[in-house]
C-alpha atoms as one frame of an Amber mdcrd trajectory, in Angstrom:
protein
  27.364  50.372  -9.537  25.235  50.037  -6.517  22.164  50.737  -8.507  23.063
  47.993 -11.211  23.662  45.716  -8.522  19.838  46.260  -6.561  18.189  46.411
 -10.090  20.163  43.099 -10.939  18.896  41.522  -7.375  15.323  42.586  -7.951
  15.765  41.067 -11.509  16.832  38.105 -10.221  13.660  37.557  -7.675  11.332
  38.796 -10.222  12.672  36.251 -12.277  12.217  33.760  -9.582   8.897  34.189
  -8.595   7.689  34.146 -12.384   9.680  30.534 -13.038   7.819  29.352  -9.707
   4.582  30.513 -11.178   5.220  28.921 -14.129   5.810  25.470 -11.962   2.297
  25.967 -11.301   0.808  26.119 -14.613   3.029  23.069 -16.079   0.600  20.033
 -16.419   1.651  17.174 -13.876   3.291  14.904 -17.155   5.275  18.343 -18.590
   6.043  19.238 -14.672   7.116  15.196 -14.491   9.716  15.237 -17.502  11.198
  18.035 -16.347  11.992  16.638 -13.183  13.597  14.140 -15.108  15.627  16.547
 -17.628  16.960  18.631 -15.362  18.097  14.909 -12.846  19.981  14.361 -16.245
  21.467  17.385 -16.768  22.441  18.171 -13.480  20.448  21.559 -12.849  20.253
  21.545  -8.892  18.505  25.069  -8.095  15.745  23.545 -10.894  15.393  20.194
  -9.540  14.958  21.265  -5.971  12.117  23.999  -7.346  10.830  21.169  -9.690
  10.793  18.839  -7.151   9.176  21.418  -4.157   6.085  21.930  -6.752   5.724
  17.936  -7.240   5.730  17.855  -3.439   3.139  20.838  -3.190   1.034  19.103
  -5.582   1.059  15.913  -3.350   2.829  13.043  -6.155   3.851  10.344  -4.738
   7.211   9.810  -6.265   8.641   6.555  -4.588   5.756   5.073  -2.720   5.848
   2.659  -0.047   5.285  -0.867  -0.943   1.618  -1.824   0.582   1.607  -4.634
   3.053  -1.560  -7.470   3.436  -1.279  -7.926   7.175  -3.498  -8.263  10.006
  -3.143  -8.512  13.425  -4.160 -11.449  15.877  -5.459 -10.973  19.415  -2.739
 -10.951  21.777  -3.948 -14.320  23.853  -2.355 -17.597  24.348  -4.384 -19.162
  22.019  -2.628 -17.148  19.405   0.608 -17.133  21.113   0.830 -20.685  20.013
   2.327 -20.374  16.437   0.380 -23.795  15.271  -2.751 -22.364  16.511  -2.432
 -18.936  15.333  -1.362 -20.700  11.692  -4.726 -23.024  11.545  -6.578 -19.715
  12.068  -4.828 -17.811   9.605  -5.005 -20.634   7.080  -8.779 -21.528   7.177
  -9.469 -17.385   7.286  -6.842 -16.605   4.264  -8.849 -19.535   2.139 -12.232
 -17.944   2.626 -10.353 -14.730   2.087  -8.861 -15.712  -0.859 -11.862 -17.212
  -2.299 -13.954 -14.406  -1.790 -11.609 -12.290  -3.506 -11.506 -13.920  -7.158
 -14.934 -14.054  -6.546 -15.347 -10.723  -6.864 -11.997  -9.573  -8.636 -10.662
  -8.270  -5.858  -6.654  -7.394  -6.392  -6.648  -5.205  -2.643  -5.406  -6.818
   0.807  -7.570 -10.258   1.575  -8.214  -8.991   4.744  -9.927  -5.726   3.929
 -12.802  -8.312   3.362 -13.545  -9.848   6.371 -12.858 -10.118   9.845 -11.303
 -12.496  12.152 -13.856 -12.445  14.742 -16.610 -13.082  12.259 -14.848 -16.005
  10.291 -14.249 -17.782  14.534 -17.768 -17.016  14.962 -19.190 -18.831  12.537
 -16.906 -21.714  13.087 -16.733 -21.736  16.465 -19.497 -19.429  17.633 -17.404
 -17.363  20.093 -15.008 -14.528  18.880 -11.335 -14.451  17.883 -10.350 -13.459
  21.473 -11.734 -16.425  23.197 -10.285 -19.136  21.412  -9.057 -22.273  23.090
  -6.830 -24.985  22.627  -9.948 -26.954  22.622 -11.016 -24.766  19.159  -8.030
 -25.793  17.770  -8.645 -29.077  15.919 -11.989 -27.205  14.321  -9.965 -24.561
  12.771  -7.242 -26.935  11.895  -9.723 -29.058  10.392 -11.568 -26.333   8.352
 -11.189 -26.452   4.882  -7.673 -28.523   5.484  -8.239 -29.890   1.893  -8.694
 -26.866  -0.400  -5.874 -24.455   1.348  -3.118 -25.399  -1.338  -5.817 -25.503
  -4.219  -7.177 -22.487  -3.218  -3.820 -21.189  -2.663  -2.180 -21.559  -6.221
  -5.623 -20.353  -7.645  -5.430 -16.721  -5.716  -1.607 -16.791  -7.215  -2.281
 -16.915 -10.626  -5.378 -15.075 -10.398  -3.053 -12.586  -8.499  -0.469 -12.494
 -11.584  -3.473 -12.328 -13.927  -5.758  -9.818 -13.179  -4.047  -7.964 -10.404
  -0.608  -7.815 -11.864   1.271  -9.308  -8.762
């Protein structure tokens, strides 16, 4: 009984090893469904080896949402939340611009940067802004920021699918 018992445990990791070899050779869609078949149909011990060879293979199963942020310098200028809004407004419409210009569905502000977009309207870099800078980036392109705005959004829904 001993013997059946060692020939049954080597049985069992032989068996083992081949199913995780076969893992291996399922094509990411089969390897996918079956993920899903055996969530259904309760199969633990599968799941967790289905599920170790999706995470070997590097799928992403839930990803994280992606964010669109940047960051502002940490001055006073843009501790003032008015300030810091003008700026982000008058950059975001160049931004946004820029991007249905050249179909761009990816994070605005992959596309330019702060301290160029002060530069050219102020000629000094993001860092050294002023209160006395604030009227000309409060002033910049005041008129087209909604207009712009709902452009980029259906644009967005259009051809990005957001």
């Amino acid at each position: 009984m001993n013997t059946s018992l060692k020939a049954l445990a080597v049985f069992i990791t032989l068996a083992g090893s081949a199913w995780a070899e076969d893992l291996q050779d399922l094509p990411d869609d089969t390897l996918l469904g079956e993920v899903v078949t055996a969530t259904e149909n309760g199969e633990e011990e599968r799941l967790l080896d289905l599920m170790r060879e999706v995470q070997a293979r590097g799928f992403l199963m839930f990803p994280k949402p992606q964010t669109c942020t940047f960051s502002y310098p940490d001055t006073e200028f843009f501790g003032n939340e008015i300030f810091r809004g003008a700026v982000r407004w008058g950059f975001g419409t160049d931004l946004r611009e820029l991007a249905m210009s050249q179909g761009f569905c990816g994070c605005i502000y992959n596309l330019g940067s702060l301290d160029a977009f002060t530069t050219e309207r102020v000629d000094k870099p993001a860092h050294a802004l002023t209160a006395a800078d604030f009227n000309t980036m409060r002033r910049y392109r005041n008129a087209d920021w909604n207009t712009i705005d709902q452009r980029y959004a259906t644009f967005r829904e259009e051809s990005c699918g957001a």
